[in-house]
LOMARVEX-753677 format. One line per field, with one value per residue: residue number from 1; residue in three letters; x, y, z of N, C-alpha, C in turn. Coordinates in steps of 0.2 Angstrom, whole numbers, plus 2048, in hexadecimal, padded with zeros to 3 digits. Each point is the difference from the previous one (the first is absolute). Example, Ala and Ser with C-alpha at 12.3 -4.5 7.8 and 13.67 -1.06 7.14 Angstrom:
2
i = 1:2
aa = ala:ser
n_px = 842:7FE
n_py = 7E4:805
n_pz = 827:7FC
ca_px = 7FC:804
ca_py = 806:806
ca_pz = 800:801
c_px = 804:7FC
c_py = 806:805
c_pz = 800:803
//
This chain:
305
i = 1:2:3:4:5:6:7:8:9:10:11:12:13:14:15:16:17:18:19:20:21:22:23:24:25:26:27:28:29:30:31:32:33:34:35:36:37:38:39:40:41:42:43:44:45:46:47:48:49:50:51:52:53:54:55:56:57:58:59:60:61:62:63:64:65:66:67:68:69:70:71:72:73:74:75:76:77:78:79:80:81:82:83:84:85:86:87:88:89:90:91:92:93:94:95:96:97:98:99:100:101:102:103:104:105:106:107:108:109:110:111:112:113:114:115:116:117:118:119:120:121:122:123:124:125:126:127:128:129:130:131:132:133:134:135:136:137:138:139:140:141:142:143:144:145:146:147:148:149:150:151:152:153:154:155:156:157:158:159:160:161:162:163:164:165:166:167:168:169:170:171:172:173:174:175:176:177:178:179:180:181:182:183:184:185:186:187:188:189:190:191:192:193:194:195:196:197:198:199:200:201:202:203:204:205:206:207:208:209:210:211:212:213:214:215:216:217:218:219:220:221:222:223:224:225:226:227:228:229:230:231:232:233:234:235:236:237:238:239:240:241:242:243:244:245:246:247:248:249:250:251:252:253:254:255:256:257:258:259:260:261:262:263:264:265:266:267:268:269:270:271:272:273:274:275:276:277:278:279:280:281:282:283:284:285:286:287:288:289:290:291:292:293:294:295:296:297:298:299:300:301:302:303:304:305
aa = unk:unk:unk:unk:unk:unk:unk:unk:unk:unk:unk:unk:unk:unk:unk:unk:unk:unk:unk:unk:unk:unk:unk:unk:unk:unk:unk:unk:unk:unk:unk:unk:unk:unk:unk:unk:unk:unk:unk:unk:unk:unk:unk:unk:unk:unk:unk:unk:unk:unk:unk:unk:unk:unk:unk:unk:unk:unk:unk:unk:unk:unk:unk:unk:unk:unk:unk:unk:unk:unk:unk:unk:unk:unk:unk:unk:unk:unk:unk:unk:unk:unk:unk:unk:unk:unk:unk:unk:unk:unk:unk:unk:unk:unk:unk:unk:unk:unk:unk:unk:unk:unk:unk:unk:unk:unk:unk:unk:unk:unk:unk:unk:unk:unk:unk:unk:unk:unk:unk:unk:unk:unk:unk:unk:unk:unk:unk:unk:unk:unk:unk:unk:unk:unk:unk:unk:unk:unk:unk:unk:unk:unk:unk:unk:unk:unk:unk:unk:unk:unk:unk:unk:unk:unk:unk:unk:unk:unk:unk:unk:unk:unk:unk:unk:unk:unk:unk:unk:unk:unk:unk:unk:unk:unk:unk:unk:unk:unk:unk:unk:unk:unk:unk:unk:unk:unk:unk:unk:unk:unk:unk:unk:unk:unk:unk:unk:unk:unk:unk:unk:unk:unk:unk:unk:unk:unk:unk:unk:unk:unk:unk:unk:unk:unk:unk:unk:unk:unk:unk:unk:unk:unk:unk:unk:unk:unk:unk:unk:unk:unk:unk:unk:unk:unk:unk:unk:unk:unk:unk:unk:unk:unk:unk:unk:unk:unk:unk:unk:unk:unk:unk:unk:unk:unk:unk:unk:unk:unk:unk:unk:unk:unk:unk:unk:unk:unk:unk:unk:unk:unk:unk:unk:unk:unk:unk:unk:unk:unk:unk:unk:unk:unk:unk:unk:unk:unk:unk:unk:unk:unk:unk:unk:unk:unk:unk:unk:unk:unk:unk:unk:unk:unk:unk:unk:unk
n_px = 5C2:7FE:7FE:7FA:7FF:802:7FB:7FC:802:800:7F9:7FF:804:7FA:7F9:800:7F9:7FD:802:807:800:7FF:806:808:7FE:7FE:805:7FC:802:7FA:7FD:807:801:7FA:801:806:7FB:7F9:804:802:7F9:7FF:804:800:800:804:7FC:7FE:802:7FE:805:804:802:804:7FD:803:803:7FF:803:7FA:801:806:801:7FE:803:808:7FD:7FD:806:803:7FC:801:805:7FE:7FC:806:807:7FD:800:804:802:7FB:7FF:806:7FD:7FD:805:7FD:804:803:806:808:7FF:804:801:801:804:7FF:801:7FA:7FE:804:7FB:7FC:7FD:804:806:7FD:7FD:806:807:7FA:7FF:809:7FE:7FF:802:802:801:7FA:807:7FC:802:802:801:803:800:806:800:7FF:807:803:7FF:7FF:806:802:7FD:804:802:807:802:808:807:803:806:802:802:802:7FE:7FC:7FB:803:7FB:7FF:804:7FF:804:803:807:7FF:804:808:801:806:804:7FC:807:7F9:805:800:7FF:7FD:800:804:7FD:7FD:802:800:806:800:7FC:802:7FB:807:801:7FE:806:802:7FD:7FD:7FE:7F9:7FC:803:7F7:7FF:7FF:806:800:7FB:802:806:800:7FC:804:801:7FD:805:806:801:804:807:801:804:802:800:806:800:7FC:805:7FD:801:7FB:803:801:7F8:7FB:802:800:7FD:800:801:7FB:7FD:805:7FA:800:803:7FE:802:801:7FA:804:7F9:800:808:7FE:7FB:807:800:800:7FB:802:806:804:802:802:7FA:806:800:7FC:7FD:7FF:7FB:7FC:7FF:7FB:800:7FA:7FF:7FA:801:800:802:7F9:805:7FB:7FB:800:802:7FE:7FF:801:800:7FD:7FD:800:7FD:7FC:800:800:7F8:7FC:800:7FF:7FA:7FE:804:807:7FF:807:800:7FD:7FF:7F9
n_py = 62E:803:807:7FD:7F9:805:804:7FA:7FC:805:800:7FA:801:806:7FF:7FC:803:7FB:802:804:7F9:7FE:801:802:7F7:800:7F9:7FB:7FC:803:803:804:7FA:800:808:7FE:7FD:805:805:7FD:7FF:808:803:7FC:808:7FF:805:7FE:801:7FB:7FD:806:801:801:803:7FC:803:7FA:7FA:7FB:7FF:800:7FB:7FD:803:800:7FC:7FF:802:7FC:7FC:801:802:7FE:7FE:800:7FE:7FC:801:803:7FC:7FA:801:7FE:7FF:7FF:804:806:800:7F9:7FA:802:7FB:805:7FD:803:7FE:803:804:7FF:804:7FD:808:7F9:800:804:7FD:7F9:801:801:7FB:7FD:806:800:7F9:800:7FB:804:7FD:801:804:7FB:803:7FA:804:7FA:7FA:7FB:7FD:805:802:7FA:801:809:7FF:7F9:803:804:803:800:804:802:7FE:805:7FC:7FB:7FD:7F9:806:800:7FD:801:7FA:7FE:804:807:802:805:800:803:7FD:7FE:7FB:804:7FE:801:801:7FE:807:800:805:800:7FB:7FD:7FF:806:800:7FB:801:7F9:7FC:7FB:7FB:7FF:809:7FC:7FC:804:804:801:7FE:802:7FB:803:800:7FB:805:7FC:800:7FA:7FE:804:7FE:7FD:802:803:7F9:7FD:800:7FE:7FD:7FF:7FE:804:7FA:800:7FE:806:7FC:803:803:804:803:808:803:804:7FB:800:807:802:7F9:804:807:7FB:800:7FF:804:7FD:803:7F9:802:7FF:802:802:7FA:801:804:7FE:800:7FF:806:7FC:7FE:7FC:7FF:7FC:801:7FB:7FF:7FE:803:7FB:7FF:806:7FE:808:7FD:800:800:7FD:7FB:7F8:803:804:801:805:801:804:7FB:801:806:7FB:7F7:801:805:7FA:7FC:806:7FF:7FB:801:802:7FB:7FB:802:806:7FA:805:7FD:7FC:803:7F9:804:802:7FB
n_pz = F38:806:7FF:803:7FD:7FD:800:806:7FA:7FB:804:7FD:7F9:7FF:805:7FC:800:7FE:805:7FF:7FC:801:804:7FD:7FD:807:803:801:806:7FF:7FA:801:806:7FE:7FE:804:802:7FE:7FF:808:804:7FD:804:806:803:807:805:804:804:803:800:7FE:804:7FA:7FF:7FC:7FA:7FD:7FE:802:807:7FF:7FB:802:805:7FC:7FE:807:803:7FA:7FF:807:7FE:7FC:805:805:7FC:7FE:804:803:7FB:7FF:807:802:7FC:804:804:802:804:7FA:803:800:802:805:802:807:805:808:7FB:7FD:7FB:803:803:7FB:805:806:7FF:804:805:801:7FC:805:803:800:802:7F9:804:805:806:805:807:802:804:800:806:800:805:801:803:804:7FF:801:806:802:7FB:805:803:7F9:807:7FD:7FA:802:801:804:7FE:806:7FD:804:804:7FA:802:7FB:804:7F8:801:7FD:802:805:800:809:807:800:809:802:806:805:806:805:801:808:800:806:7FB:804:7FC:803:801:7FF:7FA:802:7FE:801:7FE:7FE:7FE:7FD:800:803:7F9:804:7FD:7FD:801:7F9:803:7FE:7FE:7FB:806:7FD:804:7FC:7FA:800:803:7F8:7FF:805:7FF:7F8:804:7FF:804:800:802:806:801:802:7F9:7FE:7FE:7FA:7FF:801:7FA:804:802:7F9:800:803:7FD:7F8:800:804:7FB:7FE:7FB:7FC:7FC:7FD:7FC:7FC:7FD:7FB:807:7FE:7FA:800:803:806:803:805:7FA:800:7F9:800:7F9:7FE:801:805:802:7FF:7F9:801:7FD:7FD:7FE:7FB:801:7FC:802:802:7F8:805:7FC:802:7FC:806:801:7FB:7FF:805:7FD:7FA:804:803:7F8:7FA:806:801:7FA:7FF:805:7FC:7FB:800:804:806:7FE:808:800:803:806:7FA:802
ca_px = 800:7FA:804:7FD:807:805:802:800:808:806:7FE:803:807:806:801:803:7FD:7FB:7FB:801:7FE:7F7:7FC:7FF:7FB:7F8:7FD:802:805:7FF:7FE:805:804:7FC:802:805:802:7FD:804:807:7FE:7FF:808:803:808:800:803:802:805:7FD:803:804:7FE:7FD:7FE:803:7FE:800:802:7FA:7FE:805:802:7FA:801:802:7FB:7FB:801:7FE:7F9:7FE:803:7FD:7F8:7FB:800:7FA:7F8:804:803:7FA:7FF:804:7FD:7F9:7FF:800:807:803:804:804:802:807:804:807:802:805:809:802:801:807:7FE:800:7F8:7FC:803:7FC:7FB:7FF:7FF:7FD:7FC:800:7FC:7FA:7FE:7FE:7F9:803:804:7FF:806:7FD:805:7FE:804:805:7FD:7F7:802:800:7F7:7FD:800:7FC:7F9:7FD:800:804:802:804:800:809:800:807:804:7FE:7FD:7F9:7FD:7FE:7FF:7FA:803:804:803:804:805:801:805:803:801:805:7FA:803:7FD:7FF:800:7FE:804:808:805:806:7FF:7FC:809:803:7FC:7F9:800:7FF:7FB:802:7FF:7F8:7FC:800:7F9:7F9:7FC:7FE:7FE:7F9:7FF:804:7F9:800:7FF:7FB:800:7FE:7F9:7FB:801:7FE:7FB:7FE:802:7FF:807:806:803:807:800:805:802:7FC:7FA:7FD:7FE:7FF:7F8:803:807:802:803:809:805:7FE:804:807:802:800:808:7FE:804:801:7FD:802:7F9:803:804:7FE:7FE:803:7FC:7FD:804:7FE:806:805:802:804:801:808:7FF:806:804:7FE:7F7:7FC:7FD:7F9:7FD:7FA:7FC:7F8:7FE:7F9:800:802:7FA:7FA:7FF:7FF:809:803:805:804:805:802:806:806:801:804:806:802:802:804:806:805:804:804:805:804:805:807:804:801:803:800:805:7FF:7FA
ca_py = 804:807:803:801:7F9:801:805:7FD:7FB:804:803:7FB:7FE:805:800:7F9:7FE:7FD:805:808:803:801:809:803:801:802:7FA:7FD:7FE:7F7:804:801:7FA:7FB:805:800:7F8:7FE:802:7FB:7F8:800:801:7FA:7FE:806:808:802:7FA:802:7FA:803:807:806:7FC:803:801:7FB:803:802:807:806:801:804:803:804:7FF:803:806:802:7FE:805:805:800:802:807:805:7FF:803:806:803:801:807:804:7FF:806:807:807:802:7FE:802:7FB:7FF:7FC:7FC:801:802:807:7FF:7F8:800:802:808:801:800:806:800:7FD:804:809:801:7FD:804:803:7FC:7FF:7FA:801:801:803:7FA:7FF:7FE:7FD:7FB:7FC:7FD:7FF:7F9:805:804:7FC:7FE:805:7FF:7FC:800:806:804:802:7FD:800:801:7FF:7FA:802:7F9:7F9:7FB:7FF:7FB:801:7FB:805:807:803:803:804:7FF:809:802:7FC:805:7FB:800:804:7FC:805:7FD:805:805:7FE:7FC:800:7FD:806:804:7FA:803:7FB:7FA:7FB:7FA:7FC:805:801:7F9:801:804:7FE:803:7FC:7FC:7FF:7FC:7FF:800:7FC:7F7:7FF:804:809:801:7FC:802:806:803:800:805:806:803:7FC:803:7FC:7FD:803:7FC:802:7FD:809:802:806:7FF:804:805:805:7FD:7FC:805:801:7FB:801:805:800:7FB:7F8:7FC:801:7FF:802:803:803:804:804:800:804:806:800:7FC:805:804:7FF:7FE:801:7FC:7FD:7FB:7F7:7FE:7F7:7FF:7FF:807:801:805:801:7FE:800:7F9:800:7FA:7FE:7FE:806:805:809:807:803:7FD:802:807:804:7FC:806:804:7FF:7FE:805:806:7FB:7FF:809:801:7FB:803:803:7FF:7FE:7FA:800:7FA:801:804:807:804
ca_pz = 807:802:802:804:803:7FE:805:807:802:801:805:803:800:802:806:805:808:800:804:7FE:7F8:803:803:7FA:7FE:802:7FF:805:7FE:7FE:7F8:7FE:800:7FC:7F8:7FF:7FF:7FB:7FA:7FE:7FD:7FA:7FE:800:804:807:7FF:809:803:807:805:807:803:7FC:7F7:7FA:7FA:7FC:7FA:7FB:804:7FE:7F7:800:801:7F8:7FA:804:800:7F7:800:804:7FE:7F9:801:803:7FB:7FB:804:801:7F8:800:802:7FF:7F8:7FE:801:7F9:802:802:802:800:808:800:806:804:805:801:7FE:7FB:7FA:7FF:800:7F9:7FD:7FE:7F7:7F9:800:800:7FA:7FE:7FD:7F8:7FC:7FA:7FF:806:803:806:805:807:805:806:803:803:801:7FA:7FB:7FA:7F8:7FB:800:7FA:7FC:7FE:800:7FE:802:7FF:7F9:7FF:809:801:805:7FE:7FE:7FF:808:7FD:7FB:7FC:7FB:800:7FE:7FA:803:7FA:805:7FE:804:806:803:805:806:806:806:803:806:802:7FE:804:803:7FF:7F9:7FA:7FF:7F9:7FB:7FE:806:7FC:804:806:803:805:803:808:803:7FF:7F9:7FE:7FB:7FD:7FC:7F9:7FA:7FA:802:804:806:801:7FB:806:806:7FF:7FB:807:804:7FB:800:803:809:802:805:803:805:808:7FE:7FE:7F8:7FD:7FD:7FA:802:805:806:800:801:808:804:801:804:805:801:802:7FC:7FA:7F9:7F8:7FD:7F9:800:7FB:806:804:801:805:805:806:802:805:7FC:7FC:7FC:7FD:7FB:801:7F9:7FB:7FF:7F9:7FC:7FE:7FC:801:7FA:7FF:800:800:7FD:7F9:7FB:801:7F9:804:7FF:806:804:7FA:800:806:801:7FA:803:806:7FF:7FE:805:805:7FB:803:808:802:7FD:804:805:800:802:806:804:805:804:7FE:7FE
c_px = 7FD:805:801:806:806:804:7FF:807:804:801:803:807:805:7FF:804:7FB:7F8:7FA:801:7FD:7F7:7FE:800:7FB:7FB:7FB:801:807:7FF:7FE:804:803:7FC:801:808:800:7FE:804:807:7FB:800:805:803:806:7FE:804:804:804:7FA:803:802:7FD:7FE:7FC:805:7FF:803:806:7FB:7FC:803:7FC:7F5:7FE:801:7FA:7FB:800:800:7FB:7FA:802:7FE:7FA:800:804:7FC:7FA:806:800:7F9:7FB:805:801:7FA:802:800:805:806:808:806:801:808:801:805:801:804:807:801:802:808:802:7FF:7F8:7FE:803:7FB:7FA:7FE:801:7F9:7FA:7FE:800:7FA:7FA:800:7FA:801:801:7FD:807:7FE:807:7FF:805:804:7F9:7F9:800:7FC:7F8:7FD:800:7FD:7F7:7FE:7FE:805:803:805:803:809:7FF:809:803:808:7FA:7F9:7FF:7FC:7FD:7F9:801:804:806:806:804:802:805:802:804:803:7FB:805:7FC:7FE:800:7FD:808:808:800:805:802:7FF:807:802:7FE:7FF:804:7FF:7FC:803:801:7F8:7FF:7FF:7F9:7FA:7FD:7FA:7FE:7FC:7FD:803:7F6:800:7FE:7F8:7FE:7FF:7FA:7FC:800:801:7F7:7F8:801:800:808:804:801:806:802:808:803:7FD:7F9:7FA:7FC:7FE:7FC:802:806:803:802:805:803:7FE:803:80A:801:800:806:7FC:802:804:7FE:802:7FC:805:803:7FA:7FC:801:7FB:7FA:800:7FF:807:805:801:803:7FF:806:801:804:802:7FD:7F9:7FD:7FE:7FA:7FE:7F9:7FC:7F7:7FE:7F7:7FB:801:7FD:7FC:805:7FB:805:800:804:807:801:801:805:806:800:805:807:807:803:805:808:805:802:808:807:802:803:805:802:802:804:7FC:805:7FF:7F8:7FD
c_py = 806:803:804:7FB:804:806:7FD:7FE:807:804:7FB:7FF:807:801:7F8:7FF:801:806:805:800:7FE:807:802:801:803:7FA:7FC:7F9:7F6:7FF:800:7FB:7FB:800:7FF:7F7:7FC:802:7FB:7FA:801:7FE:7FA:800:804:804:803:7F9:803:7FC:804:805:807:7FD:803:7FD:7FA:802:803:808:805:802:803:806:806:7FF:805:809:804:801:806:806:801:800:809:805:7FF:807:807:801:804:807:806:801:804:804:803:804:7FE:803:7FB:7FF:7FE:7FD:800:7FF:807:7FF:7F9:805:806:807:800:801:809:804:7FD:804:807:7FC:7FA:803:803:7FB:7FF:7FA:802:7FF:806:7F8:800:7FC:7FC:7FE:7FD:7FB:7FB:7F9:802:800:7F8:7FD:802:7FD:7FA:800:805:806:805:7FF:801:802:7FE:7F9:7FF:7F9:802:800:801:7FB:803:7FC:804:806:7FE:805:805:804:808:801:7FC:805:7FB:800:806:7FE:808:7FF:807:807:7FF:7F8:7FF:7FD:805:804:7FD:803:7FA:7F9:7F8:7FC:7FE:804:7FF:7F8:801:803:7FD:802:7FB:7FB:7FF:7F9:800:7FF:7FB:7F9:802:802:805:802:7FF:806:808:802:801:808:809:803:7FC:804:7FC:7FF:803:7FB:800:7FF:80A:7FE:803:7FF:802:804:804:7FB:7FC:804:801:7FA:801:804:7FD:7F8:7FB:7FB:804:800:802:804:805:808:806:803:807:806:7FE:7FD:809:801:7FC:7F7:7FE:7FB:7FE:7FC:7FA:7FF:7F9:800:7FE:807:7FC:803:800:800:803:7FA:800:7FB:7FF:801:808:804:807:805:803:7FB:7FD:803:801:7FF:803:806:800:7FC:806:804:7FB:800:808:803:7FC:806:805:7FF:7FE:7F9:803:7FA:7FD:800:808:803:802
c_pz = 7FF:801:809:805:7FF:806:803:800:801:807:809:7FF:802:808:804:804:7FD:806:7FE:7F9:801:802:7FB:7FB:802:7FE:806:7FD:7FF:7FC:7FF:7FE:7FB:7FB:7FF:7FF:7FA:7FC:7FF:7FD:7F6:7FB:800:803:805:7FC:806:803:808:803:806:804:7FD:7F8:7FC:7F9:7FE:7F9:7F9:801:7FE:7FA:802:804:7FC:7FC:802:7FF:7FA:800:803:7FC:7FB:7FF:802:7F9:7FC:803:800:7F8:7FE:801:7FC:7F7:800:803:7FB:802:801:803:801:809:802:806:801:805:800:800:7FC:7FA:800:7FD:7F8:800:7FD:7F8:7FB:800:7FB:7F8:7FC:7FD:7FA:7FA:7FE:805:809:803:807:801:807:803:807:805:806:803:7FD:7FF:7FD:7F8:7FB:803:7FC:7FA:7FD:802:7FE:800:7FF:7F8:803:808:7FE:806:7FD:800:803:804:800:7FC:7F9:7F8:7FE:7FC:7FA:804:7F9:807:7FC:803:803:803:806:807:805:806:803:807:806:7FF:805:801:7FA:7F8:7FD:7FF:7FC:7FA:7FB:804:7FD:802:808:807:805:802:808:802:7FE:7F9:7FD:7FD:7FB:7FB:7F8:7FC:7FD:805:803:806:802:7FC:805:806:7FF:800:807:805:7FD:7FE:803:807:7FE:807:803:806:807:800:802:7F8:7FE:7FA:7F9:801:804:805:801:801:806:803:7FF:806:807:802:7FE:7F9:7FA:7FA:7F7:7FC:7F8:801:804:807:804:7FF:806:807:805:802:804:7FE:7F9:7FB:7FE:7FC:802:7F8:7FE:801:7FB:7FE:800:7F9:800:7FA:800:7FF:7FD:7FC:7F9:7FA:800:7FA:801:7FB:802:806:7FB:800:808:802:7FB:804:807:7FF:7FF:807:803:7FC:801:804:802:7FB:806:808:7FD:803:805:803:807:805:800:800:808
//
């Protein structure tokens, strides 16, 4: 297969629609369709189901779909690693989301410097399904992402913080007075839906969109963080989220620990097999800070934070 068949399919399986992935290309949509047929003739199986009113992904469409998105990913790291090898100035890149690295970044930093084996730090932030793109096409050596709700196949990972959840809510309702709240405290409210990264679908549908929109019952959606808090501020919904959230949460909102909320933790992550001892000493350094930090937080009942 061309890598050229590779990106039409994926182009096709992440839009479902045979006309928007042509624009996209900057092709027309009959090329397209002849390049998507000759690849099922080579292959031996459909890829698309065109029987109903929308096209959808085949069972062999899926698993190539997964193969495709590797595969892509793997060429443009191959070309990013590349350039990024000949600079005469090199540098380690981190990847985060705002308020992803649980307030441990500006501690690693300060103590990575005083590393033998440092490089400078480019800080990229960016939105939540970016961090693991980054680092699969190269662009990024190392990026905080947070398990479970990452797909982190492909990574070497090293877990720096777990962290309970808190519901946000706007400042006067009647929940923010609660000195914490449990799941079933929120079955009444509106809260979002978030895509799940680990199932094809959402893969496929990040690499389209560049970031998860969590879906909201009122069929509202929020791009990024800010706009999920602008949609808590304005009653429309409810929102979980890691503890570590609270620091950049807006005044005329609250946060209320949920006792039963899955724990998150938050991890480094960076591809599989890479041989850096400046992205080695950056990971024993951000281990080192994460250990030091957790010692000194205090034990918090809840009820009491």
């Amino acid at each position: 297969m061309e890598t050229r068949e590779l990106a039409y399919f994926a182009a096709v399986a992440e839009e479902l629609h045979f006309g928007r992935a042509a624009e996209r290309l900057g092709i027309a949509q009959p090329p397209l369709s002849r390049a998507i047929q000759k690849l099922e003739r080579r292959l031996g199986v459909l890829l698309f189901d065109r029987s109903g009113r929308r096209v959808a992904l085949t069972p062999a469409g899926e698993v190539l779909a997964r193969e495709a998105a590797k595969a892509l990913d793997a060429m443009a790291a191959a070309e990013h690693r590349t350039r990024r090898a000949g600079l005469t100035e090199p540098r380690l890149v981190v990847a985060l989301k705002p308020g992803g690295d649980g307030a441990l970044l500006p501690d690693i930093l300060a103590a990575y410097q005083e590393c033998p084996d440092a490089l400078p730090v480019e800080v990229v932030l960016c939105g939540v399904a970016e961090r693991a793109r980054l680092l699969r096409d190269g662009t990024a050596d190392v990026a905080f992402l947070h398990s479970p709700w990452e797909d982190l196949t492909g990574f070497d990972t090293e877990p720096l913080l777990v962290e309970g959840g808190v519901a946000v809510v706007p400042a006067r309702h009647p929940l923010a007075a609660r000195p914490f709240v449990h799941l079933a405290d929120l079955d009444a409210e509106p809260t979002p839906r978030w895509p799940d990264p680990r199932t094809s679908e959402a893969s496929v549908a990040s690499r389209s969109a560049g970031g998860f929109e969590p879906h909201v019952a009122s069929g509202l959606r929020a791009g990024d963080a800010a706009q999920l808090m602008q949609l808590v501020a304005l009653g429309r919904l409810i929102a979980v989220v890691p503890e570590s959230v609270r620091e950049q949460v807006r005044r005329d909102l609250a946060c209320v620990p949920v006792v039963d909320a899955a724990p998150t933790t938050v991890v480094l992550a960076w591809p599989e097999q890479t041989r850096s001892p400046a992205l080695a000493a950056f990971v024993r350094t951000a281990a080192d800070v994460a250990a030091g930090a957790v010692t000194r937080r205090p034990a918090v009942a809840p009820g009491t934070r």
